[in-house]
C-alpha positions in Angstrom: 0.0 0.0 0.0 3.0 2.2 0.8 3.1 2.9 -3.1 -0.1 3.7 -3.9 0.8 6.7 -1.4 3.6 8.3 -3.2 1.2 8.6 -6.2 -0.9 12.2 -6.5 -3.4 11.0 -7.7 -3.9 8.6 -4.8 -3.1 11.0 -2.1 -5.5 13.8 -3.4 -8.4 11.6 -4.1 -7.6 10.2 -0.7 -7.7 14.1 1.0 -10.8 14.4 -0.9 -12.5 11.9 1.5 -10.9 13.1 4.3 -7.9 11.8 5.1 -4.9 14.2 6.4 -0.9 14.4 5.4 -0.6 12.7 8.9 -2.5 9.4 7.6 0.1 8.9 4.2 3.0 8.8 6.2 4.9 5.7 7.2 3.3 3.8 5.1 -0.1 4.4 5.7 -2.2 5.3 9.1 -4.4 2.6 10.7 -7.3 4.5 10.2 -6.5 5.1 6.2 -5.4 1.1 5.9 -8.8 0.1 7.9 -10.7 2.1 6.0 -9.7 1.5 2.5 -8.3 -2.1 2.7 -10.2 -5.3 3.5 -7.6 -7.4 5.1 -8.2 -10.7 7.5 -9.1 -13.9 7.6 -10.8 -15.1 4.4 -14.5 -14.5 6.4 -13.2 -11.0 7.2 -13.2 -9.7 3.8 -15.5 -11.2 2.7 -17.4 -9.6 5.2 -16.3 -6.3 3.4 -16.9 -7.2 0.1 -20.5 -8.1 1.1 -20.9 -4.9 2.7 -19.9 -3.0 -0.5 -22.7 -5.5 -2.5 -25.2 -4.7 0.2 -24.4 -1.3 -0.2 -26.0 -1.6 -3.6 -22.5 -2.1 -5.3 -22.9 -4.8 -8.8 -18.8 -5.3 -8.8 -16.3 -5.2 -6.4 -12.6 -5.4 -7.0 -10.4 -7.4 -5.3 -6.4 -6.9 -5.4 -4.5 -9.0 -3.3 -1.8 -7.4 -1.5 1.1 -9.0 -0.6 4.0 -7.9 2.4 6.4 -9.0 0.1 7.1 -8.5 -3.7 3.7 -10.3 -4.7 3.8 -12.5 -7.9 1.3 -13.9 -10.0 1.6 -17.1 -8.1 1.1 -15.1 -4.7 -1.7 -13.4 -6.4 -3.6 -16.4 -7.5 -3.3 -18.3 -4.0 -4.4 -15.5 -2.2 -7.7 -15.6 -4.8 -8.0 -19.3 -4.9 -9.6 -18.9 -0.5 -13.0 -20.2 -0.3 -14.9 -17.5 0.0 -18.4 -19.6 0.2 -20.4 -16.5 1.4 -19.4 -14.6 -1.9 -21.1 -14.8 -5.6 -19.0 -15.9 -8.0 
């Protein structure tokens, strides 16, 4: 996520809802991570992603993030979680 904050285009959509200088720094605040990454067990975000769908969103995006250099095997394990509560 640290990268996505160095982008201006990020940051000042990000000010736009609120967030402060004081939430980019170090890699991100709590508050901004909570608030605009579902992270957790697998029944966690899916919890978030059905909130967004409840929320009368028709398609959600999912990136998986990784704490290392993700690759496309990283990626595709972190999708491949049941996720039984979840439309597919």
């Amino acid at each position: 996520m640290a990268y996505y904050l160095t982008l201006p285009n990020y940051v000042n959509n990000l000010h736009t809802l609120g967030f402060t200088d004081a939430d980019f720094t170090d890699g991100g605040s709590d508050r901004l991570t909570d608030a605009i990454v579902a992270w957790g067990d697998t029944d966690t975000i899916a919890k978030r992603v059905r909130d967004h769908l409840d929320a009368g969103a028709d398609h959600v995006a999912i990136q998986p993030l990784s704490p290392a250099v993700p690759g496309l095997a990283d990626a595709l394990a972190q999708l491949a979680q049941p996720t039984p509560s979840l439309p597919r």
